[in-house]
DSSP file (Angstrom, degrees, kcal/mol; ACC not computed):
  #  RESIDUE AA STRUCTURE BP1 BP2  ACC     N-H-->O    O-->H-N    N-H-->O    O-->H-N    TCO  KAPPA ALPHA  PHI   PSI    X-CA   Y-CA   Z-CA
    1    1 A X              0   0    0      0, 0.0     0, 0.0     0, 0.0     0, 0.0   0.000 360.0 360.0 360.0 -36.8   20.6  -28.5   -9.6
    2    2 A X     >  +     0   0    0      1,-0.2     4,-0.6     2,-0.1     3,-0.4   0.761 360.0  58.4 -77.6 -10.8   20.3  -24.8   -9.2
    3    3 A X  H  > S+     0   0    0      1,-0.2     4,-1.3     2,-0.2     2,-0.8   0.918 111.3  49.5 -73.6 -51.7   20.8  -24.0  -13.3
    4    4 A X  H  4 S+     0   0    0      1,-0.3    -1,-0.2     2,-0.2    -2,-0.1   0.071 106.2  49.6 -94.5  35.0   17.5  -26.4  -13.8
    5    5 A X  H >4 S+     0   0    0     -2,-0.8     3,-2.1    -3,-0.4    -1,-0.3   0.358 107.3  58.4-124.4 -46.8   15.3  -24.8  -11.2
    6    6 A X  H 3< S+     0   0    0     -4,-0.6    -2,-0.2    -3,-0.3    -3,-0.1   0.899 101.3  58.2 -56.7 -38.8   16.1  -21.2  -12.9
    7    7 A X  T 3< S+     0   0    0     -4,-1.3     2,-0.3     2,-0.0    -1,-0.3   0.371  85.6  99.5-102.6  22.2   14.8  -22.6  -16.1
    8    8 A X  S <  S-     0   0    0     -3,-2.1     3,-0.1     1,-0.2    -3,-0.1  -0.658  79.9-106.2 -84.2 147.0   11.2  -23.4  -14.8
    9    9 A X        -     0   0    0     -2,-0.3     2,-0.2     1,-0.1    -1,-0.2  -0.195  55.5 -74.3 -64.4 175.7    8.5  -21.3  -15.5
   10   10 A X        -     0   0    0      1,-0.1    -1,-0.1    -3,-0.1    -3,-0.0  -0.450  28.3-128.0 -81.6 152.6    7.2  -19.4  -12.5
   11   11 A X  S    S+     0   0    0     -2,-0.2     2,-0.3    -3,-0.1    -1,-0.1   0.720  99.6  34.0 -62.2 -40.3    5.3  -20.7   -9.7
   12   12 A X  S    S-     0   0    0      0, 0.0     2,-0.5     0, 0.0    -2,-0.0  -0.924  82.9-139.6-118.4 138.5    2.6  -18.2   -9.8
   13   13 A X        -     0   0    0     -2,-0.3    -2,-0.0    -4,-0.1    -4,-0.0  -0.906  13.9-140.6-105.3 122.3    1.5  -17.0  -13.5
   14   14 A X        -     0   0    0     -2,-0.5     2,-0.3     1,-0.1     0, 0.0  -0.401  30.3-117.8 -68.8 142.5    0.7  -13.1  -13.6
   15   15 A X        -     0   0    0      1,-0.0     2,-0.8     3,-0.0    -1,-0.1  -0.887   7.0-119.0-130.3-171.3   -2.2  -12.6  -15.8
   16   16 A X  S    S+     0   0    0     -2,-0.3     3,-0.1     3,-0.0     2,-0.1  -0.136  75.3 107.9-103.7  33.7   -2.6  -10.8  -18.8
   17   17 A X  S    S-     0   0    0     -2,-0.8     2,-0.2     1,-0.2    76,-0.1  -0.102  82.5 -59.9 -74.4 170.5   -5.5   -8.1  -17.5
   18   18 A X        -     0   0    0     74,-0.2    -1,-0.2     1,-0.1    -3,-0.0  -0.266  56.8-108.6 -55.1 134.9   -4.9   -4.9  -16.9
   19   19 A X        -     0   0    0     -2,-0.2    -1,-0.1    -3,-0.1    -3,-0.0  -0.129  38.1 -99.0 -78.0 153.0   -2.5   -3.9  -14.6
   20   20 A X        -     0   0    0      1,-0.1     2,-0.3    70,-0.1    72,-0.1  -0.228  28.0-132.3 -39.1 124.4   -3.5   -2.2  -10.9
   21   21 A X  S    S+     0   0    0     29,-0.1    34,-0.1     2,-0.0    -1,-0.1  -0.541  72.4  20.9 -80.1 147.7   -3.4    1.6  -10.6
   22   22 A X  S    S-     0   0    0     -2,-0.3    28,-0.3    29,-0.1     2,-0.3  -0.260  88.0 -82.0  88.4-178.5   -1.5    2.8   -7.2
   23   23 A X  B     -a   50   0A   0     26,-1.9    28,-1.1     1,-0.1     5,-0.1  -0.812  53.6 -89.4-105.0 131.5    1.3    0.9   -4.8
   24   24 A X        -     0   0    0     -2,-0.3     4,-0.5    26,-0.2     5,-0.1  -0.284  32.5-118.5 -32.2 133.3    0.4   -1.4   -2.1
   25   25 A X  S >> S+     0   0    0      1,-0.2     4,-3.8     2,-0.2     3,-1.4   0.883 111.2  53.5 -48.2 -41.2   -0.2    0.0    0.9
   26   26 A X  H 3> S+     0   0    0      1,-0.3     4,-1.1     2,-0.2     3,-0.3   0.957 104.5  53.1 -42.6 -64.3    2.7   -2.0    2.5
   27   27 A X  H 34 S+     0   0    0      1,-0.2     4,-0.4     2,-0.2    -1,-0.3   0.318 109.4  50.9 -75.3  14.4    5.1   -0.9    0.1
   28   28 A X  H X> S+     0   0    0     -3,-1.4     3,-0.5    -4,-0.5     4,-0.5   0.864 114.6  42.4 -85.5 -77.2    4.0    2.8    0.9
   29   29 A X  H 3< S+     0   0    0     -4,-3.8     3,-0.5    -3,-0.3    -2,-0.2   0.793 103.8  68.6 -43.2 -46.5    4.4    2.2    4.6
   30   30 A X  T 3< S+     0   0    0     -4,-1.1    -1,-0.2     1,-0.2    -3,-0.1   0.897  89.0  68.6 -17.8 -70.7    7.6    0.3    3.8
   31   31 A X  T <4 S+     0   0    0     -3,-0.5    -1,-0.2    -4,-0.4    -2,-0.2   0.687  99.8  47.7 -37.4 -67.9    9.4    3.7    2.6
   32   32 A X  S  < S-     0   0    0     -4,-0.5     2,-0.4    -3,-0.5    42,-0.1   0.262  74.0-111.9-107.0-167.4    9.5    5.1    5.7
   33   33 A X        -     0   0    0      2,-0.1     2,-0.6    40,-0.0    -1,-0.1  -0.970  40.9 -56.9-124.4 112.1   10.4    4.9    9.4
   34   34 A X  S    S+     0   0    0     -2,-0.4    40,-0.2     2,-0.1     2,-0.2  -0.827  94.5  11.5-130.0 135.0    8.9    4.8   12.7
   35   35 A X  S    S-     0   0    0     -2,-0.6     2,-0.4    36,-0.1    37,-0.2  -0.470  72.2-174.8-126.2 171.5    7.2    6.5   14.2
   36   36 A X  E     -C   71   0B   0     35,-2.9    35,-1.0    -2,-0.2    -2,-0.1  -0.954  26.4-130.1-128.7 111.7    5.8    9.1   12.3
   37   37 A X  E     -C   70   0B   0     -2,-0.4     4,-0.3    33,-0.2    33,-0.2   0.255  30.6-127.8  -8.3 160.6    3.6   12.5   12.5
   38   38 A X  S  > S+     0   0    0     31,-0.6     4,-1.7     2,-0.1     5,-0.2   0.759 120.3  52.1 -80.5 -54.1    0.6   12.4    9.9
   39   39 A X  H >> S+     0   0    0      1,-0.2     3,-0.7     2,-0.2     4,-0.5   0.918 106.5  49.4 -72.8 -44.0    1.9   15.7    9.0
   40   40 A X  H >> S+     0   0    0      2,-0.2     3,-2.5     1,-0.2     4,-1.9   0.924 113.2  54.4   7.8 -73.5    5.7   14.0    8.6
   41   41 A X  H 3> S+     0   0    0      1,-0.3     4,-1.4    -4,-0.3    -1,-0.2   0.847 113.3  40.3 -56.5 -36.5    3.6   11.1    6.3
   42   42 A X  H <X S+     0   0    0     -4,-1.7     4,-0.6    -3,-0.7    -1,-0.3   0.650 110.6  52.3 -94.2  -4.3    2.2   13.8    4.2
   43   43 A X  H << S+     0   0    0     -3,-2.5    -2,-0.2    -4,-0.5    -1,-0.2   0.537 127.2  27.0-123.3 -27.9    5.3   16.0    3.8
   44   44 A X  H  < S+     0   0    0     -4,-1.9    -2,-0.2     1,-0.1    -3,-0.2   0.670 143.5  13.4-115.9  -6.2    7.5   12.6    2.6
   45   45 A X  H >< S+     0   0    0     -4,-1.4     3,-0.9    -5,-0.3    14,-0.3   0.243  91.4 115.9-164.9  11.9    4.1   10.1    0.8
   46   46 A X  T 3< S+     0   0    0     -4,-0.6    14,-1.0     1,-0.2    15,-0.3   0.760  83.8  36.6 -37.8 -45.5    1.1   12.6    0.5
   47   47 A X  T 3  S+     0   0    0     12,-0.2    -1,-0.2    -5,-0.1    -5,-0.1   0.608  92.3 124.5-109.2  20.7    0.7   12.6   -2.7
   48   48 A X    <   -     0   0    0     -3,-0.9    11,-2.7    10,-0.1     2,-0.3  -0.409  60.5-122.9 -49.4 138.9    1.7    8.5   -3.1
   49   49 A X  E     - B   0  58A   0      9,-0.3   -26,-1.9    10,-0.1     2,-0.4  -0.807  29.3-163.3 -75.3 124.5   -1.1    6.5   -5.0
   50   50 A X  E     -aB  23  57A   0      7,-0.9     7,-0.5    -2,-0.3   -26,-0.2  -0.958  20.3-123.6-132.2 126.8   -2.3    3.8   -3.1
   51   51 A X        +     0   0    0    -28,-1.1     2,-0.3    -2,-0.4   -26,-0.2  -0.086  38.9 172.6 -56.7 141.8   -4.5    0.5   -4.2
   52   52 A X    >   -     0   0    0     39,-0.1     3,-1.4   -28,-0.1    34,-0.1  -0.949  49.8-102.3-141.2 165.3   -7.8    0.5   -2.0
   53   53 A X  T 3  S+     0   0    0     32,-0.4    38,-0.2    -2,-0.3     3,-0.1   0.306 120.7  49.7 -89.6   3.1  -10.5   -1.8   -2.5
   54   54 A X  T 3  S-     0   0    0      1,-0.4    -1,-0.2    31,-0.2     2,-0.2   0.505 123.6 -78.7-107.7   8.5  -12.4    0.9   -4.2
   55   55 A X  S <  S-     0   0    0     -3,-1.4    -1,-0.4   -34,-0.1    -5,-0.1  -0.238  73.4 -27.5  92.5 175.3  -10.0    2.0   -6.5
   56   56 A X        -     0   0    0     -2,-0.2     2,-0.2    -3,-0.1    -5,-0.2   0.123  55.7-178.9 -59.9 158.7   -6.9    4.2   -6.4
   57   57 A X  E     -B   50   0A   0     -7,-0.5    -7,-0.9    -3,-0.0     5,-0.1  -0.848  36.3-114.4-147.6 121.8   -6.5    7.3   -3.6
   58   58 A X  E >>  -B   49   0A   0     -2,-0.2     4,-1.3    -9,-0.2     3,-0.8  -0.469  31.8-125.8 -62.4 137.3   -4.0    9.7   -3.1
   59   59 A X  H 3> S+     0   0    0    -11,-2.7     4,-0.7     1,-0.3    -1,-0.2   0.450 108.8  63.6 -74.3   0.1   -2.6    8.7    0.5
   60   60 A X  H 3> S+     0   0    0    -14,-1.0     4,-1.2   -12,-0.2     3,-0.3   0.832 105.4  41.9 -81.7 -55.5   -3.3   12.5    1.5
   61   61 A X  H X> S+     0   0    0     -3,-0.8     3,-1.1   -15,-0.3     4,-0.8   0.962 115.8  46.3 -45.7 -55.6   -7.0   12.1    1.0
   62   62 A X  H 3< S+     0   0    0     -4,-1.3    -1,-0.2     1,-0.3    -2,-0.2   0.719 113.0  52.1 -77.6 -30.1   -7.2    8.7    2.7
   63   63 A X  H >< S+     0   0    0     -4,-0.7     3,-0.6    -3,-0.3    -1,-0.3   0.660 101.9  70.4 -75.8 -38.3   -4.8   10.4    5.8
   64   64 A X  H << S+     0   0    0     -4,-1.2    -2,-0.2    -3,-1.1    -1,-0.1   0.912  95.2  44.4 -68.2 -63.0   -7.6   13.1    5.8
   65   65 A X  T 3< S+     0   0    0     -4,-0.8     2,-1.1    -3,-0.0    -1,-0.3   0.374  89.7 106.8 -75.3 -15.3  -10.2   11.0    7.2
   66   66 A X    <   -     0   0    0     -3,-0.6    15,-0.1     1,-0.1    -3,-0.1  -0.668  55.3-157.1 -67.7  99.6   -7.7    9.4   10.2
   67   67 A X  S    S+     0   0    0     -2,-1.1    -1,-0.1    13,-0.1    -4,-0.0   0.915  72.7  89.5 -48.0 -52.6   -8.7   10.9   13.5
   68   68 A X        -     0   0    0      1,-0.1     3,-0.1    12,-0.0    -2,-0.1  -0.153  47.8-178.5 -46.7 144.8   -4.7    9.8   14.6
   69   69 A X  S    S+     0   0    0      1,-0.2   -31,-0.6   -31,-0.1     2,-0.2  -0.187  74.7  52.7-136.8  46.0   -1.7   12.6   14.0
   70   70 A X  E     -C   37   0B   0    -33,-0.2     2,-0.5   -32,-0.1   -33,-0.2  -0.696  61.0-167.6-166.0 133.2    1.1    9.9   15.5
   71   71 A X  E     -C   36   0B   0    -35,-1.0   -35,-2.9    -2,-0.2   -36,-0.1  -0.963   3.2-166.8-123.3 108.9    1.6    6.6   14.3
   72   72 A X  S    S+     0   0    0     -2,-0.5    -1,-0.2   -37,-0.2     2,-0.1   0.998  72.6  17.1 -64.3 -69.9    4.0    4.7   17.0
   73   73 A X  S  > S-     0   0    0    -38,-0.2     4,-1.5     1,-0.1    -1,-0.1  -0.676  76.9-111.0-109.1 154.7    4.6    1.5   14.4
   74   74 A X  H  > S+     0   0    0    -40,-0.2     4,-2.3     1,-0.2     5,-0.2   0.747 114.8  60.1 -28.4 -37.8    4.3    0.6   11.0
   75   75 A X  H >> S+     0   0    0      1,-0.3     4,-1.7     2,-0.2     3,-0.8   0.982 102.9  49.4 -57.0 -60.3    1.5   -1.7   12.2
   76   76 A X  H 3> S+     0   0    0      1,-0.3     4,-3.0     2,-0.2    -1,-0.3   0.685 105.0  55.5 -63.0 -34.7   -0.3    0.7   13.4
   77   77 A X  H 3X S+     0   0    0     -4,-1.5     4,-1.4     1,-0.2    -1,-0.3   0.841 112.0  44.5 -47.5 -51.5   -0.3    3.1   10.2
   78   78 A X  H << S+     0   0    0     -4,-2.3     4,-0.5    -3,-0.8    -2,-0.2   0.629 110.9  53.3 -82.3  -8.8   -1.5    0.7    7.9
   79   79 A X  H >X S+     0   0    0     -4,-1.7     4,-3.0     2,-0.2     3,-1.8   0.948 113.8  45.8 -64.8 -57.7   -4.5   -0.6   10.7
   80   80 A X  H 3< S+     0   0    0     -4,-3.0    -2,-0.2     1,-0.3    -3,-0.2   0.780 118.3  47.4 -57.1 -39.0   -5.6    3.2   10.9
   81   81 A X  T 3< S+     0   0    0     -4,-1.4     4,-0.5     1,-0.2    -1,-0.3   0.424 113.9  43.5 -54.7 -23.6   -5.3    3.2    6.7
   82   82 A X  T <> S+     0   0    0     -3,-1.8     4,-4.6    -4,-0.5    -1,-0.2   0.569 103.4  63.6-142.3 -49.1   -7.1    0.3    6.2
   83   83 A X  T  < S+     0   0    0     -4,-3.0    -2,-0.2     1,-0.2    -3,-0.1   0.689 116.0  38.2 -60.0   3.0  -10.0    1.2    9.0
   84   84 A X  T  4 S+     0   0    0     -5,-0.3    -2,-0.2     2,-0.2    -1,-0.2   0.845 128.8  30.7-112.1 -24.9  -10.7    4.2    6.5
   85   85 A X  T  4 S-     0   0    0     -4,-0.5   -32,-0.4     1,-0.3   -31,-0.2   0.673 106.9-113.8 -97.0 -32.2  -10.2    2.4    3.2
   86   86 A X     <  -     0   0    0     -4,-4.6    -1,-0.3   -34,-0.1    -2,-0.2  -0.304   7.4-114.7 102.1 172.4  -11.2   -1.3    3.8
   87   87 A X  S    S+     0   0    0     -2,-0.1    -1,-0.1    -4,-0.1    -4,-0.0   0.298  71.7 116.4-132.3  -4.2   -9.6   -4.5    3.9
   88   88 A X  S    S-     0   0    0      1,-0.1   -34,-0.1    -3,-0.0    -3,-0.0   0.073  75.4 -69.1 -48.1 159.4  -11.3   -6.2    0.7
   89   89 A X        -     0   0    0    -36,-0.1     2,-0.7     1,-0.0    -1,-0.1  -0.191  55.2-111.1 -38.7 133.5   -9.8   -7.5   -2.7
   90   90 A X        -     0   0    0    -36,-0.1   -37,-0.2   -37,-0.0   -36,-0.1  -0.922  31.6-117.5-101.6 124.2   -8.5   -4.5   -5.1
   91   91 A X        -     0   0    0     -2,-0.7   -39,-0.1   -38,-0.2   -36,-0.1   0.181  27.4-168.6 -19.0 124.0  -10.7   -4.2   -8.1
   92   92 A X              0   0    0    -72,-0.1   -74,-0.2     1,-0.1    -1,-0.1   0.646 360.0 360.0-114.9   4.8   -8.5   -5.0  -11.3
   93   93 A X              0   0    0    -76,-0.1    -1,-0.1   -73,-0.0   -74,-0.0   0.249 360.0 360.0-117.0 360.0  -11.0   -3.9  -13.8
């Protein structure tokens, strides 16, 4: 049963636009451990590219403009990112 499930297309079909500049925020956040400094964040993911809903940003720019410089949890690192960046769709064109 499990050979004839493999050989279905996929569930969701990518299409055939251009792809997204930068990493998901998540998978940014992902990388590392917590909790973290700002200055820590910038020293190990500063100059990571990150999607925002206005187009791409180096996560050092976007860090610039956070008033916090200790991020207890993940959660809380991508809320603070997210107040600065938005929480919209990312643009694919």
């Amino acid at each position: 049963m499990a050979d004839e499930e493999a050989d279905e297309a996929p569930a969701v079909e990518l299409g055939e636009g251009e792809s997204v500049e930068g990493a998901p925020l998540a998978r940014v956040a992902s990388r590392l451990t917590w909790p973290q400094e700002k200055s820590s964040i910038l020293k190990k993911e500063g100059d990571a590219v990150i999607r925002t809903p206005s187009g791409p940003q180096t996560l050092e720019d976007v860090l610039a403009d956070v008033d916090e410089t200790y991020f207890d949890t993940r959660q809380t690192f991508v809320n603070d990112v997210q107040d600065v960046v938005g929480r919209g769709p990312v643009a694919t064109e």
